[in-house]
C-alpha positions in Angstrom: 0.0 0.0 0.0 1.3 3.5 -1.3 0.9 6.2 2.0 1.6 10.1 1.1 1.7 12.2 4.2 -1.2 14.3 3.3 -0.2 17.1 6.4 -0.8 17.8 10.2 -4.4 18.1 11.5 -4.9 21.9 12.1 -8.2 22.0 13.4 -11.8 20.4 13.8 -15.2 21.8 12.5 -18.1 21.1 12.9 -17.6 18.1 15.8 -16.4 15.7 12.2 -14.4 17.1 9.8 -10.7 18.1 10.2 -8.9 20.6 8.4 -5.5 19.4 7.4 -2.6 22.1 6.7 -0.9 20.6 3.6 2.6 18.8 3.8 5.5 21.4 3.0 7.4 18.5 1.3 4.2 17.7 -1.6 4.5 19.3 -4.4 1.1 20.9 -5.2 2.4 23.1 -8.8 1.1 19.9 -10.7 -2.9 19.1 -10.2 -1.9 15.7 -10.0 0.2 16.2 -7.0 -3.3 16.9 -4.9 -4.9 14.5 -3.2 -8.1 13.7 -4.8 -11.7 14.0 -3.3 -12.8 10.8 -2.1 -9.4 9.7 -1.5 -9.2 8.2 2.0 -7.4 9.4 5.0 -5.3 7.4 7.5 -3.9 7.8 10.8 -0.5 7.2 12.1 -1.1 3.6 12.7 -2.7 3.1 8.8 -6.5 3.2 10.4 -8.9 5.0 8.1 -10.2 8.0 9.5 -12.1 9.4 6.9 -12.0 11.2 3.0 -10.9 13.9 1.4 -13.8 16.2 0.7 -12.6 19.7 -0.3 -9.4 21.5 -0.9 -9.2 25.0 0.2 -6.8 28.1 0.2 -3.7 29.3 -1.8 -2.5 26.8 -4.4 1.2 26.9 -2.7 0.0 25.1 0.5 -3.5 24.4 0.4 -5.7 23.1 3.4 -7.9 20.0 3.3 -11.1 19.2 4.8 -11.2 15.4 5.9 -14.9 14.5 6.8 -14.1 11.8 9.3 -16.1 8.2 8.8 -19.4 8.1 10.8 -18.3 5.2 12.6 -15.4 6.9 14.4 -16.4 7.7 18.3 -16.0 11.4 19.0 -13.5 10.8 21.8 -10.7 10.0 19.1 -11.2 12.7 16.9 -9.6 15.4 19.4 -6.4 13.3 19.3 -5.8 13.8 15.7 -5.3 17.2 16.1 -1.5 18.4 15.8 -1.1 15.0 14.4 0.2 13.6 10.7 -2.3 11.9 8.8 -1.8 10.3 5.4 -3.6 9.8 2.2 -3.8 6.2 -0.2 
């Protein structure tokens, strides 16, 4: 299984999606470089968390918002945050 780091959880809206400040080592001048929506999300230990949904802010280092998987219990979403998280 091919892992890119994706970036470090920034924040959490709404109680279930997280916005993801993107990795300063992905290239993102080539549209192909971006993570696509739908593309799923994983934690440090490779466990799904949820999908790419949108892709927001300046084109150099854009942000992405991961809506997290309704099966997820809330108490482990708050632990994602400062944390890396990778895309498949």
């Amino acid at each position: 299984m091919h892992m890119k780091r994706l970036g470090v959880v920034y924040h959490l809206i709404g109680g279930r999606k997280l916005i993801v400040k993107g990795s300063e080592n992905m290239s993102y001048c080539n549209i192909k470089d971006l993570p696509r929506k739908g593309s799923p999300v994983l934690d440090k230990k490779v466990a799904r968390i949820g999908k790419v949904s949108d892709i927001i802010g300046p084109a150099a280092r854009p942000y992405v918002v991961v809506k997290i998987f309704s099966d997820i219990p809330d108490s482990k979403i708050k632990n994602w945050i400062r944390e890396k998280v990778y895309v498949k």
